[in-house]
gemmi code that builds the backbone of each chain (N, CA, C; Angstrom):
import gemmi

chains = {
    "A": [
        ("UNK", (72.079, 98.682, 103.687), (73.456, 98.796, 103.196), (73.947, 100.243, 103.386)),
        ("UNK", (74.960, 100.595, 104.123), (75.364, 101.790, 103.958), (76.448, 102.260, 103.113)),
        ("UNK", (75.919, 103.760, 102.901), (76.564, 104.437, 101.806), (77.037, 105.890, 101.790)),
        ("UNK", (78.208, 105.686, 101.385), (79.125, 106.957, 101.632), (78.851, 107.490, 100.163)),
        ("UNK", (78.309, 109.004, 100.791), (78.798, 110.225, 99.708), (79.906, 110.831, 99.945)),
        ("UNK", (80.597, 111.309, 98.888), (81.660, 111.775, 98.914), (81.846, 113.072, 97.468)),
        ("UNK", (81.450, 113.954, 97.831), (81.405, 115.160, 97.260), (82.896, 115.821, 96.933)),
        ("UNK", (83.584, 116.174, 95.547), (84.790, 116.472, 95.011), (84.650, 117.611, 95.239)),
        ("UNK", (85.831, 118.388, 95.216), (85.861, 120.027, 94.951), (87.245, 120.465, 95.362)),
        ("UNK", (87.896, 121.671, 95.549), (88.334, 121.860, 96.218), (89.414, 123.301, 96.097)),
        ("UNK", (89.919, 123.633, 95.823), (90.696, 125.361, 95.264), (92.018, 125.039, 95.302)),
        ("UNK", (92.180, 126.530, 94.124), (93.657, 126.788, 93.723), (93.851, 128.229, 93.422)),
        ("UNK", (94.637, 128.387, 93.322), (95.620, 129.819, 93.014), (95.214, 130.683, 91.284)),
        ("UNK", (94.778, 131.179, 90.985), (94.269, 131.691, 89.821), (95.643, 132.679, 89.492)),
        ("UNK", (95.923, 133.586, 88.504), (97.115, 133.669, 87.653), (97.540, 134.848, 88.467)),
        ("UNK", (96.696, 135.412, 89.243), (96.281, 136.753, 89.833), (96.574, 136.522, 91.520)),
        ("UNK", (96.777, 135.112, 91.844), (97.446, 134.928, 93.224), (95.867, 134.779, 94.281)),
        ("UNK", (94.725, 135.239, 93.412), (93.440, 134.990, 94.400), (93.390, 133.598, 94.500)),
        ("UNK", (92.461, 133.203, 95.471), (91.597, 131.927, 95.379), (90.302, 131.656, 94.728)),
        ("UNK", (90.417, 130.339, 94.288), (89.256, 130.177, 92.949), (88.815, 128.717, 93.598)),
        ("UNK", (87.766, 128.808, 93.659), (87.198, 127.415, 93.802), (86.905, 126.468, 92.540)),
        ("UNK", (87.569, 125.212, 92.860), (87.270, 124.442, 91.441), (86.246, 123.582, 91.254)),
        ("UNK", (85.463, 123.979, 90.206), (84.085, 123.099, 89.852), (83.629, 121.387, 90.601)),
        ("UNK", (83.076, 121.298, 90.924), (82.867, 119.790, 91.819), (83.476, 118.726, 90.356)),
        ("UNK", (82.669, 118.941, 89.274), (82.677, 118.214, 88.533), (83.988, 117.984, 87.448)),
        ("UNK", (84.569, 118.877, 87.513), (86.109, 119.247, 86.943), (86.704, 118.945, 87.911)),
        ("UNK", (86.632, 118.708, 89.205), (87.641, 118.096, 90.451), (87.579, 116.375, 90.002)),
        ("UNK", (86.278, 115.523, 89.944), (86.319, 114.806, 89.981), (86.772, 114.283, 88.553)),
        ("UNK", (86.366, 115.039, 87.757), (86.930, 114.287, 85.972), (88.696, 114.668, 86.245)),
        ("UNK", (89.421, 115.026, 86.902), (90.388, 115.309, 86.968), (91.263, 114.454, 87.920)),
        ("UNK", (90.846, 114.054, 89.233), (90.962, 113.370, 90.247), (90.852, 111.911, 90.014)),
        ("UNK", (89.937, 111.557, 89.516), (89.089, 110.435, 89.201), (88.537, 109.530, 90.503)),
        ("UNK", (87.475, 108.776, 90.705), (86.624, 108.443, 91.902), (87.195, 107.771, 92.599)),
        ("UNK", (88.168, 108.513, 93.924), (88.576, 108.383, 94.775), (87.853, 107.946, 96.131)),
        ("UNK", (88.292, 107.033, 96.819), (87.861, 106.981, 98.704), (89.309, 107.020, 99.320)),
        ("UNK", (88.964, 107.212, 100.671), (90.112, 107.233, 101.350), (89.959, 105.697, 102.116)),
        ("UNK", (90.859, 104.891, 101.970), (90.894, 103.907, 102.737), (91.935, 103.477, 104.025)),
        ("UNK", (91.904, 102.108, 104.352), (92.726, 102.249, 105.405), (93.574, 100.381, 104.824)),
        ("UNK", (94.729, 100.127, 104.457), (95.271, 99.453, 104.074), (95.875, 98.326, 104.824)),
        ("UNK", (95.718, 97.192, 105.310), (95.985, 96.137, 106.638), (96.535, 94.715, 105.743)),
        ("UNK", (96.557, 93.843, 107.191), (96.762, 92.500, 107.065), (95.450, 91.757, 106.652)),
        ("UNK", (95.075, 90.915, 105.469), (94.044, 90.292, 105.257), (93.797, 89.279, 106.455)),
        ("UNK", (92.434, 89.191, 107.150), (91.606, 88.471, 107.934), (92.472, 86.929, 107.638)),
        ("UNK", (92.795, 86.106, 107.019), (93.441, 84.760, 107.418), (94.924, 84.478, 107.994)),
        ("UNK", (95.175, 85.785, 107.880), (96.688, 85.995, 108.345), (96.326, 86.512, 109.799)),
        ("UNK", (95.758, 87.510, 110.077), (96.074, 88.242, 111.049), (94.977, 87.810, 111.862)),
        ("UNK", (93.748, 86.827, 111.728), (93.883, 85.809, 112.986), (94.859, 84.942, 113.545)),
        ("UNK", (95.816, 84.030, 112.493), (96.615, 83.390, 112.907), (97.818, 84.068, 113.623)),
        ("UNK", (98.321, 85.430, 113.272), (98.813, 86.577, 114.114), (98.476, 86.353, 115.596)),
        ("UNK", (97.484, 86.506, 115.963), (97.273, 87.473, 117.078), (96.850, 85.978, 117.805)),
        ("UNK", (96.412, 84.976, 117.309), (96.320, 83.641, 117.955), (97.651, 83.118, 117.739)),
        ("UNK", (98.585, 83.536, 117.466), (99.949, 83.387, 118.090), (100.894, 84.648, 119.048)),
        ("UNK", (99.616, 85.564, 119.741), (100.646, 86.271, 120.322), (100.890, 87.535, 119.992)),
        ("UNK", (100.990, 87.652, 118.368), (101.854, 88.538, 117.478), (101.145, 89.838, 117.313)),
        ("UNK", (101.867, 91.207, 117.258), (100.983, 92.416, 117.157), (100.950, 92.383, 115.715)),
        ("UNK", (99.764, 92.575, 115.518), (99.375, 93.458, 113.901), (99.921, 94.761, 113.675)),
        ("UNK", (101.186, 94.324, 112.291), (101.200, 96.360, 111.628), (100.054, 97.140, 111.758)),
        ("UNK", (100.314, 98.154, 112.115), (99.703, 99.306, 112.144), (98.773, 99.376, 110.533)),
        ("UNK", (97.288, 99.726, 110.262), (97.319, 99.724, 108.976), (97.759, 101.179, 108.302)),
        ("UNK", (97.754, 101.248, 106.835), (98.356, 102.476, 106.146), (97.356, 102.880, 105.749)),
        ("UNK", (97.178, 104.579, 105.505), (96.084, 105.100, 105.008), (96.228, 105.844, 103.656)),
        ("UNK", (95.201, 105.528, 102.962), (95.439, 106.793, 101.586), (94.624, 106.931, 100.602)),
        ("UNK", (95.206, 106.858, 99.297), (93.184, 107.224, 98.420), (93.315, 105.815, 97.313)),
        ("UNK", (92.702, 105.190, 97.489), (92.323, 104.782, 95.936), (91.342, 105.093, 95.417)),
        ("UNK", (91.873, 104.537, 93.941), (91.069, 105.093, 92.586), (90.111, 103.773, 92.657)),
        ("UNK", (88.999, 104.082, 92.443), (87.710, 102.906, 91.754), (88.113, 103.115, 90.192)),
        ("UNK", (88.574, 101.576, 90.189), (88.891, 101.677, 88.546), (88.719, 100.307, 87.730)),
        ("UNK", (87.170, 100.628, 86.883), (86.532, 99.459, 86.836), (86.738, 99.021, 85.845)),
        ("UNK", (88.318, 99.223, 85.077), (89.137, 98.881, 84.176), (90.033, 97.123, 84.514)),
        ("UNK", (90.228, 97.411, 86.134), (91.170, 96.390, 86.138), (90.896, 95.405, 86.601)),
        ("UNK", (90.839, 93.868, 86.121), (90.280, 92.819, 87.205), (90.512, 92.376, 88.471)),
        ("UNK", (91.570, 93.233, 88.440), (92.579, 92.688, 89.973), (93.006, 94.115, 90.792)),
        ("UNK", (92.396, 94.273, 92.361), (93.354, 94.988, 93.172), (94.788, 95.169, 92.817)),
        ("UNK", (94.884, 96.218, 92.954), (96.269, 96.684, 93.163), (96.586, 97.414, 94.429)),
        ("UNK", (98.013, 97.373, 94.965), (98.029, 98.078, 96.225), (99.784, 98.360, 96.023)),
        ("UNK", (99.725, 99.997, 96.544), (101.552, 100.326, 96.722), (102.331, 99.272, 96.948)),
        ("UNK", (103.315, 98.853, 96.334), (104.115, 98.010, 96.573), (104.897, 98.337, 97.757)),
        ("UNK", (105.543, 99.924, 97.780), (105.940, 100.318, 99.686), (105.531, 100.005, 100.570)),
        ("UNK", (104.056, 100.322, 100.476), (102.961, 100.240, 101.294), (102.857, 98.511, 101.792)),
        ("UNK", (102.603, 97.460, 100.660), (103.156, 96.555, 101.028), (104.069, 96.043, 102.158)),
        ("UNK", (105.062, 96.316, 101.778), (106.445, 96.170, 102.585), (106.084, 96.407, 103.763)),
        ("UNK", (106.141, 98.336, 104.159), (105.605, 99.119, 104.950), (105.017, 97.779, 106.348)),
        ("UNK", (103.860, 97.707, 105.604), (102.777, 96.225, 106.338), (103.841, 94.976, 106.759)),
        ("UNK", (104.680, 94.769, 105.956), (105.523, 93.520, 105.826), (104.168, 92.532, 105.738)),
        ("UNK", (103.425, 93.006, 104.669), (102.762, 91.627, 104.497), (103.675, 90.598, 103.368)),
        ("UNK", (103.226, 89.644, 103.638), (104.186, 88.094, 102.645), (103.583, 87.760, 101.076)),
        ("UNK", (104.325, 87.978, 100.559), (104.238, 87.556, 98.857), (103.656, 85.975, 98.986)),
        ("UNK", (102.050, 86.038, 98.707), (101.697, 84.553, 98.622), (101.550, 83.845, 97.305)),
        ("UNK", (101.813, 85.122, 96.118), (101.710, 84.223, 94.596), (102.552, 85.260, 93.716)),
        ("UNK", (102.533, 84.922, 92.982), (103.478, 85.835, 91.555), (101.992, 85.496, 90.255)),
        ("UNK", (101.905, 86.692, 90.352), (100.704, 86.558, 88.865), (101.084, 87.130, 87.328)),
        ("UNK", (100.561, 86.816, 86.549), (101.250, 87.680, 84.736), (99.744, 89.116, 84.840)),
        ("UNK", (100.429, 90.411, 84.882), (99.710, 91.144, 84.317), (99.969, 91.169, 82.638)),
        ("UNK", (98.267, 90.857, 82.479), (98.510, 90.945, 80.966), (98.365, 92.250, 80.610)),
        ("UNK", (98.573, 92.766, 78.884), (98.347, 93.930, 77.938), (98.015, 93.529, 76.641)),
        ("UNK", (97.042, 94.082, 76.171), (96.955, 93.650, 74.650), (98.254, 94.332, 74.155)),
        ("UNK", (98.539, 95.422, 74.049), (99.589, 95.949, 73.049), (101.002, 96.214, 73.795)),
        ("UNK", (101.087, 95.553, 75.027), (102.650, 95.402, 75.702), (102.886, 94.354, 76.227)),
        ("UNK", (103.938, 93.766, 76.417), (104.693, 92.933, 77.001), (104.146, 92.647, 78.493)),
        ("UNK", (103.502, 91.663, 78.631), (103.408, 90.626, 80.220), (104.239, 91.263, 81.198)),
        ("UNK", (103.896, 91.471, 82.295), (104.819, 91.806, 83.385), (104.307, 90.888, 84.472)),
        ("UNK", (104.979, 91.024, 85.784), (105.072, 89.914, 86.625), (104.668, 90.771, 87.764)),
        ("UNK", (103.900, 90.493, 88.864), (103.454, 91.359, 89.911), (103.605, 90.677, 91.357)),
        ("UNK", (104.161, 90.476, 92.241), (104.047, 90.103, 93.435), (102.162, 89.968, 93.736)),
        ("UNK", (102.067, 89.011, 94.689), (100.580, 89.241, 94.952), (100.663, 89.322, 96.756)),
        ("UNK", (99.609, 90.201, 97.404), (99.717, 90.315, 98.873), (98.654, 90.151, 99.324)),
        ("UNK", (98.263, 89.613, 100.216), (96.757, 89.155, 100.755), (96.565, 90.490, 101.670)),
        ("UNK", (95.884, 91.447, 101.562), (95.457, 92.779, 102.181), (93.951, 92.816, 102.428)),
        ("UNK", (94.029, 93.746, 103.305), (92.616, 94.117, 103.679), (92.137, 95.365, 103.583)),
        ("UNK", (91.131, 95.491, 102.744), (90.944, 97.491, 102.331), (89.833, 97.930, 103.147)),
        ("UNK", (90.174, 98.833, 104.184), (88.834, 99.176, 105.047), (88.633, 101.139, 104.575)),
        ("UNK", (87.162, 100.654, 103.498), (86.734, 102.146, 102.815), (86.580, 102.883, 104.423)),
        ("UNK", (86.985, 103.729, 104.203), (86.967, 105.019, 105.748), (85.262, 105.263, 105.465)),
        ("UNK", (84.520, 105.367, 106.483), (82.889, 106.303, 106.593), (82.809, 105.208, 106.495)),
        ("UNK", (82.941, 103.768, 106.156), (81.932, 102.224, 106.209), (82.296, 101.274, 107.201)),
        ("UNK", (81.619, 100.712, 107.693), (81.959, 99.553, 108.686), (82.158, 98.156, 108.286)),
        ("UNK", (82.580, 98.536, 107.267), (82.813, 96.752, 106.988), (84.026, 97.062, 105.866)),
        ("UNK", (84.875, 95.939, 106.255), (86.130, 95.913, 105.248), (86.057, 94.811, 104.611)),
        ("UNK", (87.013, 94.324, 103.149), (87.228, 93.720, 102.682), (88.073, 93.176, 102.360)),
        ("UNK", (88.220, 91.820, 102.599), (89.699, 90.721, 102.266), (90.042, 91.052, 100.532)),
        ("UNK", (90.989, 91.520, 100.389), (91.521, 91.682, 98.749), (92.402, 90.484, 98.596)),
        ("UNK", (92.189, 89.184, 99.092), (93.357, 88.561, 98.835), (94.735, 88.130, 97.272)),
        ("UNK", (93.897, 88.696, 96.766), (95.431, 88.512, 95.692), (95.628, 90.058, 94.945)),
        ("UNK", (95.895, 90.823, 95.918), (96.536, 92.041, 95.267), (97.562, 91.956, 95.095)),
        ("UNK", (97.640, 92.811, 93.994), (99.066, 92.795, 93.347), (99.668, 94.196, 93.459)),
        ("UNK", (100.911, 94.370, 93.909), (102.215, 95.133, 93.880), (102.431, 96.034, 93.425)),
        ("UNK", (102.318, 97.562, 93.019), (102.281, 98.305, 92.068), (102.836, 99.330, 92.584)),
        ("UNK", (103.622, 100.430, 91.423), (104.441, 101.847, 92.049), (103.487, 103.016, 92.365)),
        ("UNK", (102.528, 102.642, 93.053), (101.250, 103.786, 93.011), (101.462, 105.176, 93.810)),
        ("UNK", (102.195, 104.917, 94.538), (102.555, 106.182, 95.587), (102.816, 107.594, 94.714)),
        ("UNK", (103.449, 107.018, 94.020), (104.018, 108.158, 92.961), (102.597, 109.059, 92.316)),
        ("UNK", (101.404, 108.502, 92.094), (100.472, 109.086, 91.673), (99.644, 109.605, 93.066)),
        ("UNK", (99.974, 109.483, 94.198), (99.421, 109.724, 95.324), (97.828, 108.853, 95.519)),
        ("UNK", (98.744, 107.174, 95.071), (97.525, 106.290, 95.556), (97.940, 105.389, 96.160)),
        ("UNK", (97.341, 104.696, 97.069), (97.871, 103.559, 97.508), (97.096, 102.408, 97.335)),
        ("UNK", (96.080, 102.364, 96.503), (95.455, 101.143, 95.937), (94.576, 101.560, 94.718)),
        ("UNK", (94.673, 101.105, 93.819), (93.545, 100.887, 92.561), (92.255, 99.767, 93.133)),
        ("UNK", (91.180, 99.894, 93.453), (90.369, 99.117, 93.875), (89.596, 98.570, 93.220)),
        ("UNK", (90.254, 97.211, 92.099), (89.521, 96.257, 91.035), (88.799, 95.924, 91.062)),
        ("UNK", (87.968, 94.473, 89.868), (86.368, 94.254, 89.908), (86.949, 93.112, 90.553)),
        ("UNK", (87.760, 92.805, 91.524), (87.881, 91.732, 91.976), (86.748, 92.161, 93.806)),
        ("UNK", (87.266, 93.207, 93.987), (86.647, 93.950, 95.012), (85.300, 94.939, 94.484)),
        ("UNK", (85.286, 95.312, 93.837), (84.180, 96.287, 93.123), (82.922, 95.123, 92.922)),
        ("UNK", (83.113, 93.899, 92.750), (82.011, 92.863, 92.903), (81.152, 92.538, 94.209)),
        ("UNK", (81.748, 93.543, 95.110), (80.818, 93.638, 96.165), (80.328, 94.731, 96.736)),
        ("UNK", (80.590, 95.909, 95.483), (79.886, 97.107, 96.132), (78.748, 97.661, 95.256)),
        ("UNK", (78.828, 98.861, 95.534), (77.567, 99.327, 94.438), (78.713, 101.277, 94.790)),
        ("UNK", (78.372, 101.542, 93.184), (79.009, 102.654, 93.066), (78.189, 103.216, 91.838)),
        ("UNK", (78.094, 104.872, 92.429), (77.208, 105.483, 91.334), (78.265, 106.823, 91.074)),
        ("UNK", (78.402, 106.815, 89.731), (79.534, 108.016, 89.550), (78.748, 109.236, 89.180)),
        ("UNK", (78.498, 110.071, 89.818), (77.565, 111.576, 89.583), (78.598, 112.665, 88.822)),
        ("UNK", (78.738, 112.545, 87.600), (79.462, 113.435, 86.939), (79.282, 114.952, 86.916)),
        ("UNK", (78.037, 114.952, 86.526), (77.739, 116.817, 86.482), (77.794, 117.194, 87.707)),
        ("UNK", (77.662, 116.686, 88.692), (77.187, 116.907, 90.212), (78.710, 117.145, 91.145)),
        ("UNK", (79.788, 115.715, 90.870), (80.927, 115.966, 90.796), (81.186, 115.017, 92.241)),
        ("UNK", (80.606, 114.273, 92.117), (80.305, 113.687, 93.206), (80.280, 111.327, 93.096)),
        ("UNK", (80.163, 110.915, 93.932), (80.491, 109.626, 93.741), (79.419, 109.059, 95.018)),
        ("UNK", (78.789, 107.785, 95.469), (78.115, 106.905, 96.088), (78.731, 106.237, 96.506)),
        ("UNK", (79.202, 105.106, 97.051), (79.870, 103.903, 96.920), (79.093, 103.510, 98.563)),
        ("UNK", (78.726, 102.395, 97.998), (78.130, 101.430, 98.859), (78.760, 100.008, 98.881)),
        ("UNK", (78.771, 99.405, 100.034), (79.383, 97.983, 100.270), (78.845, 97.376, 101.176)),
    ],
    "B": [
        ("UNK", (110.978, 86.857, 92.927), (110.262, 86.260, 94.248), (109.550, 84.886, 93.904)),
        ("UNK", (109.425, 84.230, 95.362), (108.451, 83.020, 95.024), (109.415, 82.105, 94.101)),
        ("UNK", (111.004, 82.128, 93.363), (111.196, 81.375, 92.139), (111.416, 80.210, 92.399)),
        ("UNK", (111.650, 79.683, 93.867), (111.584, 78.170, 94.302), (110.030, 77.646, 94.289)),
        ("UNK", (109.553, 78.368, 95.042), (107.931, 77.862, 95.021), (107.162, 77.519, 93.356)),
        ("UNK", (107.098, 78.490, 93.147), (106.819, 78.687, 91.606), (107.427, 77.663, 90.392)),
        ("UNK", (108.468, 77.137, 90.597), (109.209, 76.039, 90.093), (108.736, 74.642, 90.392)),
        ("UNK", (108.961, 74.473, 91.453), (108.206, 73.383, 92.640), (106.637, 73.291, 92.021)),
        ("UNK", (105.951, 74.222, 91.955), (104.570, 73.870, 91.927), (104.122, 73.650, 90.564)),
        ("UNK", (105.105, 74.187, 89.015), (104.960, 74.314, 88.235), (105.750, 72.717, 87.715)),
        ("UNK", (106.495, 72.210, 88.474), (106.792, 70.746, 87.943), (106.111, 69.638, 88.259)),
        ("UNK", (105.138, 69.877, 89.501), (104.606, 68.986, 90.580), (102.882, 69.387, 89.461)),
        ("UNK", (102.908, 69.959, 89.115), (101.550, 70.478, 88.474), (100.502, 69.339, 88.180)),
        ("UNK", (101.318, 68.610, 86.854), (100.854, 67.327, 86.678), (99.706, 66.559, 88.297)),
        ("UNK", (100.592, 65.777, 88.833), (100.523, 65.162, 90.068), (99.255, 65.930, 90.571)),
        ("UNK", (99.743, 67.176, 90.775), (98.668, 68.047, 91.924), (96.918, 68.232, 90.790)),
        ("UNK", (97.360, 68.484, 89.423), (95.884, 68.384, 89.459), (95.302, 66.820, 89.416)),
        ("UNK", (96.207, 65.509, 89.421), (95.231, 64.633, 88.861), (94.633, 64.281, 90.564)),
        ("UNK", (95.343, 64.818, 91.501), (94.731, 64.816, 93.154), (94.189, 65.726, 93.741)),
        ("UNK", (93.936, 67.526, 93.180), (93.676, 68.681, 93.934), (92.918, 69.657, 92.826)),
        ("UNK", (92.652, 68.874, 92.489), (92.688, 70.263, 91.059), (91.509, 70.952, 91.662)),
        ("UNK", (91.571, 72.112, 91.388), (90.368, 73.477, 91.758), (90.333, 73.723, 93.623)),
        ("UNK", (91.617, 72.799, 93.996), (91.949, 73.112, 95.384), (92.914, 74.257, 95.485)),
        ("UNK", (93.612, 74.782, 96.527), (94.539, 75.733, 96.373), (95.749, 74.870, 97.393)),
        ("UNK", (97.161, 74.985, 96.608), (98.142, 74.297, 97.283), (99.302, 75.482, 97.770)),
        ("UNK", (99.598, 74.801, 98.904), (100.590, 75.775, 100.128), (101.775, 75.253, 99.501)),
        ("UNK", (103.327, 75.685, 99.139), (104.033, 75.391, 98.853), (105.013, 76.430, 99.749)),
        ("UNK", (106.228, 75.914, 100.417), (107.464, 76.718, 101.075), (108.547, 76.061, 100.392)),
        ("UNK", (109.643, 76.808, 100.165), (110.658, 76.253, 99.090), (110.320, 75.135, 98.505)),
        ("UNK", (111.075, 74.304, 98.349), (110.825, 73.131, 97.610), (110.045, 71.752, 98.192)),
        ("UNK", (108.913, 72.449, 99.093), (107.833, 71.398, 99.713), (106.095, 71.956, 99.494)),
        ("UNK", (105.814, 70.984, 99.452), (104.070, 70.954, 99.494), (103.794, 70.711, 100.742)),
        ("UNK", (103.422, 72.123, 101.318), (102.769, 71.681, 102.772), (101.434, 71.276, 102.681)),
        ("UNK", (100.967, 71.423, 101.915), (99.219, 70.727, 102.162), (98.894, 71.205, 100.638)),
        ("UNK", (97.554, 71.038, 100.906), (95.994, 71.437, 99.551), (95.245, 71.924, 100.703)),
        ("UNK", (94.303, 72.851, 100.197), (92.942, 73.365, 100.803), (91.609, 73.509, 99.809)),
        ("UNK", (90.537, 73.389, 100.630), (89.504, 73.335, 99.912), (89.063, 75.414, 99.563)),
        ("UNK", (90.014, 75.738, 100.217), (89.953, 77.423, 100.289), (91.085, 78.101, 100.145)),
        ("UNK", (91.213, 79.497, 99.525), (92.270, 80.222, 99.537), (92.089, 80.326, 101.318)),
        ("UNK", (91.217, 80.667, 101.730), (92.074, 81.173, 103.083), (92.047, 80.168, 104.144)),
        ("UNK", (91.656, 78.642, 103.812), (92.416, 78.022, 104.792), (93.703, 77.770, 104.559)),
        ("UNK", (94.382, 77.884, 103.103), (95.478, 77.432, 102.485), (96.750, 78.972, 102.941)),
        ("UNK", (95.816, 79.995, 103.240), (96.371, 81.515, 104.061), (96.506, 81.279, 105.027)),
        ("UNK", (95.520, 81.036, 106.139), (95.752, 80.418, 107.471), (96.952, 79.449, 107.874)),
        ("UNK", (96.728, 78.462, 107.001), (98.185, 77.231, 107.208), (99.523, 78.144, 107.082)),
        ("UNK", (99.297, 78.890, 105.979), (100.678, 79.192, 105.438), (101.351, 80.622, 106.998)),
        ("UNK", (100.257, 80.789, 107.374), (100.497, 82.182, 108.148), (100.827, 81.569, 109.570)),
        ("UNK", (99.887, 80.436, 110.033), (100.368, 79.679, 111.099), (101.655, 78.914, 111.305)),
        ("UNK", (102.137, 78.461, 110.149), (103.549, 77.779, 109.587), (104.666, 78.611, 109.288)),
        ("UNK", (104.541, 79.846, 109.301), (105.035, 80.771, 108.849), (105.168, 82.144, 108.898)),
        ("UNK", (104.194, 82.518, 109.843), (103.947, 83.856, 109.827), (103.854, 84.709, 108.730)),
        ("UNK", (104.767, 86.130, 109.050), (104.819, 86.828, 108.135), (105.828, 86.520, 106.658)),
        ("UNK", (106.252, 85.376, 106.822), (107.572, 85.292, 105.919), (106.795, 84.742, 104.432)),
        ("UNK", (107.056, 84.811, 103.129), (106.565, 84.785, 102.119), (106.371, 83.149, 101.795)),
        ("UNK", (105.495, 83.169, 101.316), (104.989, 81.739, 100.561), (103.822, 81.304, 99.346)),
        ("UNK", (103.742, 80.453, 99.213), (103.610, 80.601, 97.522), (101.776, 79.331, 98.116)),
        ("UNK", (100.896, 80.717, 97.951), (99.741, 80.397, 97.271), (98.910, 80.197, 96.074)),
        ("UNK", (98.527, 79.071, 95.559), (98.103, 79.012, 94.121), (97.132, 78.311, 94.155)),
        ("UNK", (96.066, 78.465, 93.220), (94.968, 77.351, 92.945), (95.219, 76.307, 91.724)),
        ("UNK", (95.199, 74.926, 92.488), (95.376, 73.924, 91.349), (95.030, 73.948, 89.950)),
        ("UNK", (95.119, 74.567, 89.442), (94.574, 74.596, 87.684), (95.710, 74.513, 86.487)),
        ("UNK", (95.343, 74.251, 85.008), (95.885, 74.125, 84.073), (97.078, 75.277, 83.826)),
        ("UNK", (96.355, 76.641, 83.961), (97.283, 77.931, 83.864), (96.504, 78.656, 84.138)),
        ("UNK", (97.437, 79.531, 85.019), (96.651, 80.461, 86.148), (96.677, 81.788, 85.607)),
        ("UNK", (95.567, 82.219, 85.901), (94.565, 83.820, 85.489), (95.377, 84.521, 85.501)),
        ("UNK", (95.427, 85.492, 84.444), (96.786, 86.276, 84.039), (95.378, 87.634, 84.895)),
        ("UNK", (95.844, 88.571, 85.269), (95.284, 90.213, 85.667), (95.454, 91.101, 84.731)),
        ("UNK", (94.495, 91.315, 84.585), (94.220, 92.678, 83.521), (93.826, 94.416, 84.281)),
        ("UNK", (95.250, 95.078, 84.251), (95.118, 96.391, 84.504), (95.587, 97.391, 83.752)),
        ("UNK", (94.428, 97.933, 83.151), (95.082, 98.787, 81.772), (95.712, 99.857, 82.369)),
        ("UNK", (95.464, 100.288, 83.500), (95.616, 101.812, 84.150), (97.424, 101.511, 84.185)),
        ("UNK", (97.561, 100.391, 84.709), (99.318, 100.370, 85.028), (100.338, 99.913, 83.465)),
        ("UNK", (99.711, 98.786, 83.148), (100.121, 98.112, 81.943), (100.098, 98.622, 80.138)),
        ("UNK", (99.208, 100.275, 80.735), (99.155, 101.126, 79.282), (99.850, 102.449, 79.975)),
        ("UNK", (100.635, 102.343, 81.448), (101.163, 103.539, 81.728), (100.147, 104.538, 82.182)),
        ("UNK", (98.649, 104.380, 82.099), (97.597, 105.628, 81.763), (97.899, 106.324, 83.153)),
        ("UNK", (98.293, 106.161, 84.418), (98.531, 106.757, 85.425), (99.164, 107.635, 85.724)),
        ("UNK", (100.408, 107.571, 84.816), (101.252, 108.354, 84.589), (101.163, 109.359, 83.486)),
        ("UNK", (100.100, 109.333, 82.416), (99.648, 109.978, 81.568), (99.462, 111.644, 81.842)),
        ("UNK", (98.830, 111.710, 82.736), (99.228, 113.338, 82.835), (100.133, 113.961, 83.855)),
        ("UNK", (101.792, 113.248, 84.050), (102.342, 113.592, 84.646), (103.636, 114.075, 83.924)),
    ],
}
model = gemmi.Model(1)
for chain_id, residues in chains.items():
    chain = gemmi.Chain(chain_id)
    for i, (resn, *xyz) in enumerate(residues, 1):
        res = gemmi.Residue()
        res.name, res.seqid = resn, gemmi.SeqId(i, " ")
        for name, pos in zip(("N", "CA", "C"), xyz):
            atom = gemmi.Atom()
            atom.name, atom.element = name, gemmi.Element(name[0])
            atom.pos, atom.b_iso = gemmi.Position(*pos), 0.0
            res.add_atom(atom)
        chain.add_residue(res)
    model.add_chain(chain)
structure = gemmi.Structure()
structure.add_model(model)
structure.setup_entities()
């Protein structure tokens, strides 16, 4: 099984205008466990695509968060579009302490960058993520087929698939 | 989005589980193009019939799996912005 390390870190401007390098491990508690992926047409669509002829969107690239909070993919709703992939369901995001909301769902394909194998996300759902500079939250709907080790003091992350 | 499909499949419900239930049904406006024994042959149909244009995938059941994402649905994303 292969497995991407992916080591946090990275600098900023200190009050004094020098450069300061920031702790691996304060990058990543700050960042939170990011990959860079590559964002497409899910595999049942985009055979029937291209066995009709049709070019595949270009895919989109950017970071998601591993966030083993949510049961369901999420992916930019722009980004979406962007793809012109097709709304195949409408799902209820639930909340214990807020009001139900309603999410478009998009059949996508998340290919982790450094791995050779991608994954069909088929019922992601729609979300304003760009704004946080993500373009997918990567749920235990997908997280059920990897293996991820979060190295806190170290500042650092595993992720295998 | 989907509010024809979603209507359609939510009145037809009855019918579809006492013939499909735990199948997944293709619906385009106000028609049932098929059942599948798979989400992605029921993707395939809908993408071959349709291409890129939107359509309403669902799995035959009583009431369908609500998603739980605290990160969006408690705002926490936006939390230190």
């Amino acid at each position: 099984m292969p497995v991407l390390n992916i080591q946090f870190g990275g600098q900023t401007k200190s009050a004094d205008g020098s450069v300061v390098d920031i702790p691996p491990a304060f990058a990543l508690a700050q960042r939170g466990p990011c990959v860079q992926v590559l964002l497409g047409v899910a595999q049942p669509i985009a055979r029937q695509l291209l066995q009709q002829g049709k070019t595949l969107p270009q895919p989109v690239s950017g970071l998601a968060l591993i966030d083993t909070g949510a049961s369901t993919t999420c992916i930019d709703e722009d980004a979406a579009m962007k793809l012109g992939l097709p709304v195949t369901n409408v799902v209820t995001v639930a909340s214990a302490s807020h009001s139900a909301a309603q999410g478009n769902v998009y059949p996508a394909q998340i290919e982790v960058i450094g791995l050779p194998i991608a994954i069909n996300a088929l019922n992601s759902i729609g979300a304003p993520l760009a704004a946080q500079g993500l373009i997918a939250l990567l749920g235990r709907d997908v997280l059920q087929h990897c293996t991820v080790f979060f190295n806190g003091p170290a500042g650092s992350i595993s992720f295998a698939l | 989005m989907l509010e024809e499909e979603v209507r359609y499949f939510e009145e037809h419900l009855k019918d579809l589980l006492a013939r499909s239930r735990g199948n997944f049904a293709l619906v385009k406006g106000s028609r049932l193009v098929g059942t599948f024994d798979t989400q992605e042959e029921a993707l395939e149909a809908g993408a071959r019939a349709f291409g890129l244009e939107s359509f309403l995938v669902r799995r035959v059941e009583e009431a369908p799996v609500a998603a739980y994402v605290p990160a969006l649905t408690l705002g926490l994303l936006r939390a230190g912005s």
